[in-house]
N, C-alpha and C positions, 0 to 999 in steps of 0.2 A: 578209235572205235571202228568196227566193220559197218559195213555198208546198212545193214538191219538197224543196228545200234545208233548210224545215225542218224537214220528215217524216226525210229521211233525218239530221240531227243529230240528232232523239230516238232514231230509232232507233239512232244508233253512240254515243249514252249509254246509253242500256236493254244496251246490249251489254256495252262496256267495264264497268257498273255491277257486273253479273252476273260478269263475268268476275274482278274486283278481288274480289268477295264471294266468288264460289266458289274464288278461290286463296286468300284468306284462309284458309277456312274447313278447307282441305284443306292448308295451310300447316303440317308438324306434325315435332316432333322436334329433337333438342337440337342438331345437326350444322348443321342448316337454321338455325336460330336464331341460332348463333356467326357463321355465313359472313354473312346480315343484316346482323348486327352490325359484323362487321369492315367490309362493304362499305360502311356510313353513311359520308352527305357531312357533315362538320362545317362550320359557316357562321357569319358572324360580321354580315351585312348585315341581318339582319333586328333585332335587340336588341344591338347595338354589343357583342356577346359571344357567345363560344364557342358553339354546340349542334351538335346534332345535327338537320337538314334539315328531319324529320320531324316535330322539338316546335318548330319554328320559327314566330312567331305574324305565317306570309304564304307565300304558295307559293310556292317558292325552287326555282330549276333552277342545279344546277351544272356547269359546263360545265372539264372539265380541260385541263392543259397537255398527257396526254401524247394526247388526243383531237385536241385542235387541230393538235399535230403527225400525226399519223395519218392526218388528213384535210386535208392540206394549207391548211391555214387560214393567214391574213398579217395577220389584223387583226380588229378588233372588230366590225366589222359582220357580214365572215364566219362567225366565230365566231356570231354569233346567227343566221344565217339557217341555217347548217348543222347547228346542235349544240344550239339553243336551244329554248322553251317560249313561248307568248303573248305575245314580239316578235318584229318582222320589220321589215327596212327595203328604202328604195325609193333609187333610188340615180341621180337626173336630170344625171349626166354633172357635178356639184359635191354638197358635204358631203351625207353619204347624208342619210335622214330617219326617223326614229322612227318605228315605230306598235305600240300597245300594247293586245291583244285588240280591234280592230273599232275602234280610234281613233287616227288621225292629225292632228294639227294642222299642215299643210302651213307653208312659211316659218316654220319656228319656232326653226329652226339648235339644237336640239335641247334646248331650253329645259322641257318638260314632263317629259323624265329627267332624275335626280340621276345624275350618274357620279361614282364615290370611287375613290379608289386607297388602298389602305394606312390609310385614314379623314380622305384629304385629298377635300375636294369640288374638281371640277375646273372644274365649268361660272363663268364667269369674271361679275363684276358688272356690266358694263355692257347687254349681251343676254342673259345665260344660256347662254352658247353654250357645248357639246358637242361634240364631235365624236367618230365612230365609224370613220370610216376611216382611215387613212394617216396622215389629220391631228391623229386622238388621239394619235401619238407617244409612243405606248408601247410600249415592243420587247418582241415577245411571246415571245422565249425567257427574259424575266424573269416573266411570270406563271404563277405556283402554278397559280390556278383562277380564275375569273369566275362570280359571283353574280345571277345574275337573281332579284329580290324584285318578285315583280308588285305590279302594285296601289297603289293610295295610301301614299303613304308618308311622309307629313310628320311624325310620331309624334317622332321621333329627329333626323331631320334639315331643316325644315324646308321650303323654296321650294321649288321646281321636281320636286319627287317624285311629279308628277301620275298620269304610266304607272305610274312604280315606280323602282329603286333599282340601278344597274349596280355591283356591287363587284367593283372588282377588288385581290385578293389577290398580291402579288408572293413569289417564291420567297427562303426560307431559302438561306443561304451556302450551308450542305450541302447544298443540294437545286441548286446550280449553282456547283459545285467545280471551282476551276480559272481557266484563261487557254481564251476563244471567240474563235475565229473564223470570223464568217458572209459568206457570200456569197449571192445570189441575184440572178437574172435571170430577164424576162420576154417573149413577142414573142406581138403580136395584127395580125393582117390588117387591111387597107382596108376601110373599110367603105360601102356607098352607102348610097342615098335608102330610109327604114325600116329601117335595121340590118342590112341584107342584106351578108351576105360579100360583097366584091369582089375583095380580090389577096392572095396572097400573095409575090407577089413581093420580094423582102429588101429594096429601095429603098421597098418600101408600106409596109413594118412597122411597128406602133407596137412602142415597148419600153420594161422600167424596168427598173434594178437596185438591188438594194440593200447597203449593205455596213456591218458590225457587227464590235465586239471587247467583250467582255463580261467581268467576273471576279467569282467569288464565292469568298469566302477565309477562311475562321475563324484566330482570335489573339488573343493578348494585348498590351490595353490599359489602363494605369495598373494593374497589378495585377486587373483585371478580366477576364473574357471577350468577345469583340469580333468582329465580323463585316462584310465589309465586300460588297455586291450590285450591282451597277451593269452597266451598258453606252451605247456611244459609237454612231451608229450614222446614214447616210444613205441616205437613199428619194430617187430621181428616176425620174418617169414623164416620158412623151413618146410622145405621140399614144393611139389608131391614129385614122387622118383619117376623118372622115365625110363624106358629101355630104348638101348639105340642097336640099331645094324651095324653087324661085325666090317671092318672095312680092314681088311691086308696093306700091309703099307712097312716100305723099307728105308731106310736111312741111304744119306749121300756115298757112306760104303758098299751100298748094296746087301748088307746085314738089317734082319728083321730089326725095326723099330723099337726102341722101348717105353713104351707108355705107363710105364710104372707098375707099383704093385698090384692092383686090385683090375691089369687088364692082363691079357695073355700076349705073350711074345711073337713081337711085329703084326698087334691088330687092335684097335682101335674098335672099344665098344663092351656093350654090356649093358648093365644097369646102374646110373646113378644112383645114389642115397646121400652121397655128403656134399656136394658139388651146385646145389640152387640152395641159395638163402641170402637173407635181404635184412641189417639192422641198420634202423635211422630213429638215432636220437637226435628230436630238435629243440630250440625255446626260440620264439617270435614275438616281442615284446611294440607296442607302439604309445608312446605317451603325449599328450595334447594339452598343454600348458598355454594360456592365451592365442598369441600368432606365433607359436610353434610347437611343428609336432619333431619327435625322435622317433626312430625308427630302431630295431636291435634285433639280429638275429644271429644264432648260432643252430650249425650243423653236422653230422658227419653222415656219411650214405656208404655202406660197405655191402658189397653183395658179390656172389659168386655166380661164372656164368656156366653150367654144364655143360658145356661142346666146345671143343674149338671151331677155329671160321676162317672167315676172310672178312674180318671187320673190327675185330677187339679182343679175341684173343687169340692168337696165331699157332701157339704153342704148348706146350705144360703137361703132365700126366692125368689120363683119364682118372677122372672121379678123386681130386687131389682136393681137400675139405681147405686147405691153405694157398689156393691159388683164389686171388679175390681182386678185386678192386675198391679204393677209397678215395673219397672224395669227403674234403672239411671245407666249412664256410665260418666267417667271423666277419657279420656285415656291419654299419654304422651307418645313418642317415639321416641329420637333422636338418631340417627344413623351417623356412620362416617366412610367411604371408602377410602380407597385409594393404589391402587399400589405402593409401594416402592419402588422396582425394576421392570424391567422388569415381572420378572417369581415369584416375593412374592406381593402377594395381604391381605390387613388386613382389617379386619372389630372389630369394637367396638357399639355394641348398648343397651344405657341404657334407660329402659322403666317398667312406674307407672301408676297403675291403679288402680282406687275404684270405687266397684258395691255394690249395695242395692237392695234388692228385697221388696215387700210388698204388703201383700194380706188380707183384710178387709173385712168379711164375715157380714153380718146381717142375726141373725136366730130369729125368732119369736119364734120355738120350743126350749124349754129346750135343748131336744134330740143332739141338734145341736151344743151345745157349751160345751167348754171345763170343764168351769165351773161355773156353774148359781145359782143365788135367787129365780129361777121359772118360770123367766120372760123372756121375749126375751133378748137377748146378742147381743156383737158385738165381735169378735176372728179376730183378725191379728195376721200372722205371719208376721217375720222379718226376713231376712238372708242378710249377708254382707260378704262382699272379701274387702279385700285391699294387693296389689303385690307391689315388686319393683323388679327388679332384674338387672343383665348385661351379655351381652353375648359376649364371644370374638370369634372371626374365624380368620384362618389364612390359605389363599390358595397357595398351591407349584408349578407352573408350571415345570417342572425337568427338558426337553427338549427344553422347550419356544414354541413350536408348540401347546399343548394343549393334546395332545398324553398320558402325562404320570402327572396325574393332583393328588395330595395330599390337601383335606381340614380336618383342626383339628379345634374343636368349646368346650368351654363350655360356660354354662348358666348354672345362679344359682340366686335364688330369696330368699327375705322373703313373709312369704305370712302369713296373718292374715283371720282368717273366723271365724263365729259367726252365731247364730241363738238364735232365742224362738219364744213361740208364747203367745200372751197375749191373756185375757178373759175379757171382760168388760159391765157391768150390763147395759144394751141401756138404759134406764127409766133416772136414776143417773148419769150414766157416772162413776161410781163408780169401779175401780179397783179390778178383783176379784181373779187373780192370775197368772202364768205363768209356761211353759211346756217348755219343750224343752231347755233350759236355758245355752246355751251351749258354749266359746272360746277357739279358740289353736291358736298358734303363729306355725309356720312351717318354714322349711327351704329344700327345694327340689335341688336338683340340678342333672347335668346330663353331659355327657361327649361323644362327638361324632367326628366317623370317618367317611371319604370317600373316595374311590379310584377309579377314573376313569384310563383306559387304554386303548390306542386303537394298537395291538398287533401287527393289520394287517390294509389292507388300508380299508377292506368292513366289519372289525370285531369290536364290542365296547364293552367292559366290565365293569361294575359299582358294585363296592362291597361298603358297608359300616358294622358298628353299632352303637350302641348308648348303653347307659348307666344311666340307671336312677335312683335315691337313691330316693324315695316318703315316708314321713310317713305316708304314707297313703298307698301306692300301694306297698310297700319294696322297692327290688332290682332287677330292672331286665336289662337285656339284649335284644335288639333288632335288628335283624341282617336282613342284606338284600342283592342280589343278583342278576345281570342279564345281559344278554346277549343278543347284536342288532346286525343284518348282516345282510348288503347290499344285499340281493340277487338278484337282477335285477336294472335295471336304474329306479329308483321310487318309488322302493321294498325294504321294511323290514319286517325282521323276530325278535321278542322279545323273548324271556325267563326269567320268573320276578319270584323271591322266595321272599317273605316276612312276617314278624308280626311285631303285633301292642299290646296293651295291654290299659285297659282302669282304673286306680283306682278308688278306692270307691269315690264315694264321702262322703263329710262330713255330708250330711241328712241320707244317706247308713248305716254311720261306724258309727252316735253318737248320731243322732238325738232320742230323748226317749220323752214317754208321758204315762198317763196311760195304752195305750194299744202296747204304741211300744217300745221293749226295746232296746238299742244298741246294735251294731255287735263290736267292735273295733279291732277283728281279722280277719276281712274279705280280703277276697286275693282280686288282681285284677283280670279284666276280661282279657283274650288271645285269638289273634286269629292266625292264618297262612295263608299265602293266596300262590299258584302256582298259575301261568297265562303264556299262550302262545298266541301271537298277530301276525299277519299277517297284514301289509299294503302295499298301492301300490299308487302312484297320477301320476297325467296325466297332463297336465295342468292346470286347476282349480280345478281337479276335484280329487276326496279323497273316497279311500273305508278302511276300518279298519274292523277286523273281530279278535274276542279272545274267548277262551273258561280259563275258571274257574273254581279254587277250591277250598274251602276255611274248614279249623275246626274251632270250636268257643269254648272256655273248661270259667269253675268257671264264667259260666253265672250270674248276680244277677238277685235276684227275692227275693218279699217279701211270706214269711211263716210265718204260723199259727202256732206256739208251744202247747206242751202239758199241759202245765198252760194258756194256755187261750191268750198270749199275740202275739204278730206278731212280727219280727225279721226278716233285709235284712240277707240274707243267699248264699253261693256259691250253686245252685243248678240244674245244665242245664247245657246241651252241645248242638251245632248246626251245624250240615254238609249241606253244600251247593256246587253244582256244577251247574254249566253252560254255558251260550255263550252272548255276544253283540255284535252287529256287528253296523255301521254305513254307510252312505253315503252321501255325498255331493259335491256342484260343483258350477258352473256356466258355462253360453253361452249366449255371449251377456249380455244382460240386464237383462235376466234370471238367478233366481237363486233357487236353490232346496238343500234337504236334506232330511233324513231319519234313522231313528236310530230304532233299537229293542234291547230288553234283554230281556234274558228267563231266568227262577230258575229253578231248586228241592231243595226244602229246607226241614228239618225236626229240629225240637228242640225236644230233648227226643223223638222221634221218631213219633213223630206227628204234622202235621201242623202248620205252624205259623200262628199268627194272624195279621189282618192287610194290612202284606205285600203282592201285586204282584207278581202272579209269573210270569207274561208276562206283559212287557209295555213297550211307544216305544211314536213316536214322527215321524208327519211329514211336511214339510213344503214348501213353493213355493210361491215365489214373482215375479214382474216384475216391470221394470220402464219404464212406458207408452213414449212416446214419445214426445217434444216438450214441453208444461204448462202443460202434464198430469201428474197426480200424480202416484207415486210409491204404486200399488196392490200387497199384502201381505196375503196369505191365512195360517195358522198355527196348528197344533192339535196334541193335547197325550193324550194319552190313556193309560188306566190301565183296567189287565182284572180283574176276579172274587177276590173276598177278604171274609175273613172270619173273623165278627167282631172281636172287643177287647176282648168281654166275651165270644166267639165262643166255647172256650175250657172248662173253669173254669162258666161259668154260667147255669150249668143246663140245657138251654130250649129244649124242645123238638123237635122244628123244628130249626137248627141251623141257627143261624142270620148270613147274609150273603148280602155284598157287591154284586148285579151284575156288570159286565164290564161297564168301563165310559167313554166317550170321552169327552174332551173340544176342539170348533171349536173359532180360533180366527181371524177377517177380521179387517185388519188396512190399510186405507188411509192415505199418508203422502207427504209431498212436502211444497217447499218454495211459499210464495205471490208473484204471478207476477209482476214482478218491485218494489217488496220490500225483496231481499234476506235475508236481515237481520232477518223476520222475518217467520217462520216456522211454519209449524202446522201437526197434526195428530189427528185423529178420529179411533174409533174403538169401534168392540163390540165383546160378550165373549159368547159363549153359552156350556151348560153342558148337554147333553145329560141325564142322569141321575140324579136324584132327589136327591136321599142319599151317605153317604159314613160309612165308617163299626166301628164304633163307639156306644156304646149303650146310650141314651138318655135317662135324669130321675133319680129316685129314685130307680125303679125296674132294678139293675143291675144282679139278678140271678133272675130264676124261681122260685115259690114258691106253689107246689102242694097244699099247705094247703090253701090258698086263693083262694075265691069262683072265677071263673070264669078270671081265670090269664091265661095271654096273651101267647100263645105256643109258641112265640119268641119274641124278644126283639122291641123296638124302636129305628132307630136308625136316627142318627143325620141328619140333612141335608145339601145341603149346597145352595150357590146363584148360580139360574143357569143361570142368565141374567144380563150384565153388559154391559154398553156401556158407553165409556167417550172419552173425546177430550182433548187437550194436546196443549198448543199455546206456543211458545219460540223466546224472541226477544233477537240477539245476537248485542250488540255495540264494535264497536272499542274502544281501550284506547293509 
């Protein structure tokens, strides 16, 4: 942050600081204290168990179902930029991307968050891969609530808990009673060159709809109690078209480029129409049979990205309707609990999964393919995960109060993964070779503790570690600490030490082609994180206020070697400090919020790219009175960003993100004298055109080309959407 930017963050901590102290302190009376109480979030992400928000050892924003619906929310990313705490994502027209308090790690396909569903990790073995929009395929009239645990979080769960910890909680039978049926549709304008609205005209439109049937049902089974949650459900997007800048650009002969039919020879650009679209069919089934639930979900996420980059798609011909990416999931999860005594709790969960990736490029240019007869090509890669594993836990209450609580777990899987990438003659069909060519069979496993203690009546203490054997990431050690006190009636004070570690992945440590050769001794990534949290509630109403620290060591990043070839390599470090603060509430039929996070971040001692160092979020609804519907006004914001290629691309005038806001207005409410059935309306608008992404071929500058562009182009995104949302609920 500049020197202004930092003045005015002490000063809106010395504010909030004061403000959090003086409602504590004036915080008084038995009425206030019950409504606190009742209003606590209970969360289960931080200590793989039950609390209360407050004594939770990590700062924990929870984000509800009936919020999400309020504010017209469709998915996980939204859900965090409108309703969330120290993340926010960026979203380059393919899978959004992560950033967590002042740190993003660009191309990471979301690999630095853990996301859990129900206590299944979702992020797959072969990349780490995550996804937050559309393509996480999780239907969000099944989610209870969503768990944001900042911060390192390797403790319990090990890998990829670098930012922190996404849980998400799915809803109880009772709490989605019944036979759903959803519908929704969406329509967004043409857009030109920077993101600029061009048409609306109904032939310009992009559009999606989506459509769902859902049931939660309570019954008996074998003599038991039994429940049965699930929904079927498909998303197709399509369009809206962009225009891009013509960009010149010649192949490694020095002959104009060939970007296929529908661009002009050796130039890159135009207008897309067939090149963005997104279909995800999913089913997420959960069934609750005495002390045991199952888990079952199936996915496929295929979407096209219009631009090439330096991130995920390298290559291919403009505006080619068959250049896509896919991603399939076939998960499994049964789980078994139960109390045996009083004061020993057991859990047993064994859980199978298999993922596929696949990416299908068409190049007209030679240039383009791995390996060619002359002629245009067609190059897919493949990569594949297949897991099983079982995890045991075992909780010790000592005291029987809860006072003095012992959990011991391990988990231990086989895990298969695989890649290549094949080349094939388009003309023929003809088979022309394969790269990357690569399988390992693995066996990971990990060992973890926790020790909750409460010493004193206003004092809470949480220690753990964890232990984790990775062929791939070694041996490490993951430790964590922290401290909650009651300081006032409504008031805590945290103290939170943690790290997380991320291993290579298997593209990282093995993946080779002519120009990339394998790491296979690559360390993991590490970070550490201090935090100090201050909260305080009133009634309905909730301020949270935390400063941050965090070291980042054996950053990956790909390198150039001195034979010519590129190599991932340990090669970065990243210091980061700063503040989030939150607030929310209600009165009456009113309700409001408000969230901010600020950075200083530096990698290797200069700017990151990408990421925010200031964004935030604000919100305010009401529920009109009588047949009026429920008014929902929403917005986040992110300030300045400094592209992908900011650093590493040469240009002269550095490419750069300005500050962005999204304004979201959602109507909602039931049919007069048809409760059963619901509806919602909404629309979406983006202040700004672009996001910090470079678009094209021309990813660095190039002095030697006549009259080349002194920054970059960069990506754009949709900056008008409005869709409606209808939902009939039947008895069963």
């Amino acid at each position: 942050m500049s020197t202004h930017a930092t003045r005015r963050a002490i000063a809106f901590a010395a504010l909030v600081a004061a403000f959090v102290t003086a409602r504590g302190a004036n915080a008084d009376g038995e009425e206030e204290d019950l409504n606190a109480t009742l209003n606590e979030n209970v969360v289960s992400g931080a200590s793989k168990s039950a609390e209360t928000a407050s004594d939770a050892p990590a700062t924990t924003v929870t984000l509800t179902a009936g919020d999400m619906k309020r504010y017209g929310i469709r998915s996980l990313d939204e859900a965090i930029d409108f309703l969330g705490m120290g993340l926010v994502t960026q979203n380059p027209l393919h899978s959004v991307e992560v950033a967590g308090r002042g740190v993003l790690l660009t191309s990471d396909f979301g690999n630095h968050v853990l996301l859990v569903v129900d206590g299944h990790v979702m992020n797959e073995g072969w990349d780490g891969t995550a996804y937050y929009e559309q393509g996480a395929a999780i239907p969000l009239e099944l989610i209870d609530h969503i768990e944001l645990v900042l911060g390192a979080g390797s403790v319990l769960y090990g890998g990829s808990a670098m930012l922190g910890v996404i849980n998400v909680v799915t809803k109880k039978a009772a709490n989605y009673k019944g036979l759903h049926l959803i519908g929704e549709g969406s329509a967004s304008p043409a857009h030109g060159i920077g993101g600029r609205v061009r048409s609306f005209a109904p032939r310009d439109l992009g559009s999606s709809y989506r459509i769902a049937t859902g049931i939660g049902h309570e019954f008996k089974l074998f003599g038991k109690p039994a429940e049965l949650t699930g929904q079927v459900e498909l998303y197709h997007q399509s369009g809206p078209s962009f225009e891009w800048a013509l960009q010149p650009s010649l192949n490694s002969s020095g002959a104009p480029y060939d970007w296929g039919p529908r661009a002009k020879p050796g130039v890159w650009g135009g207008r897309t129409t067939e090149s963005y679209w997104t279909t995800v069919p999913a089913a997420h089934f959960k069934l609750v049979v005495g002390d045991f639930t199952t888990m079952f979900r199936a996915a496929t996420y295929r979407r096209a990205t219009p631009y090439v980059n330096g991130f995920n798609q390298f290559t291919g011909d403009f505006d080619h309707a068959n250049n896509y990416e896919l991603d399939r999931w076939l998960q499994l999860d049964v789980q078994w609990r139960k109390h045996v005594t009083e004061r020993l709790g057991l859990m047993a969960r064994y859980y199978a999964d298999t993922y596929d990736y696949q990416q299908p490029l068409h190049s007209s240019d030679p240039d383009g393919c791995v390996f060619s007869l002359g002629g245009p090509c067609r190059v897919k890669t493949i990569g594949a995960s297949r897991w099983t594993g079982l995890e045991l836990q075992a909780t010790q209450d000592w005291l029987g109060d809860d006072r003095l609580t012992t959990m011991l777990g391990l988990d231990a899987r086989i895990r298969y993964v695989g890649a290549k990438t094949d080349s094939q003659d388009a003309a023929t069909g003809q088979q022309l070779g394969s790269v990357g060519n690569k399988e390992l069979t693995e066996i990971p496993w990990a060992a973890y503790l926790q020790q909750r203690w409460t010493p004193l009546k206003r004092l809470f203490l949480n220690g753990g570690v964890r232990f984790d054997r990775d062929p791939r990431g070694g041996q490490r050690f993951s430790p964590r600490a922290a401290a909650v006190i009651d300081t006032w009636r409504g008031g805590t004070f945290k103290a939170i030490y943690s790290t997380a570690f991320r291993a290579p992945t298997f593209y990282e440590a093995f993946y080779a082609t002519q120009i990339q050769t394998p790491s296979p001794d690559i360390r993991s990534e590490t970070v550490r994180s201090a935090e100090a949290v201050v909260e305080t509630k009133w009634g309905a109403n909730r301020v949270l206020f935390g400063l941050f620290r965090t070291w980042w060591n054996d950053m990956i990043a790909l390198r150039l070697l001195d034979d010519g070839l590129y190599q991932y390599q340990n090669v970065s470090t990243i210091d980061n400090w700063g503040y989030n603060g939150q607030f929310e509430g209600q009165t009456g039929e009113l309700r409001y919020g408000f969230s901010l996070t600020a950075a200083y971040t530096r990698r290797d001692g200069g700017p990151m790219t990408v990421t925010p160092s200031v964004f935030g979020n604000a919100r305010v609804s009401y529920d009109l009175p009588g047949a009026l519907p429920v008014v929902a006004l929403a917005t986040s914001f992110v300030g300045r960003r400094l592209a992908d290629r900011a650093n590493d691309g040469g240009f002269p005038e550095t490419p750069t993100a300005p500050q962005q806001m999204h304004l979201r207005l959602t109507l909602s409410d039931k049919f007069p004298g048809h409760e059963a059935l619901s509806w919602r309306i909404s629309a979406n608008y983006a202040t700004v055109g672009v996001v910090p992404y470079v678009a094209g071929p021309t990813q660095a500058y190039d002095p030697t080309v006549p009259d080349a562009p002194r920054t970059a182009a960069l990506a754009p995104v949709n900056r008008f959407t409005a869709f409606a949302t209808l939902q009939y609920d039947f008895a069963l």
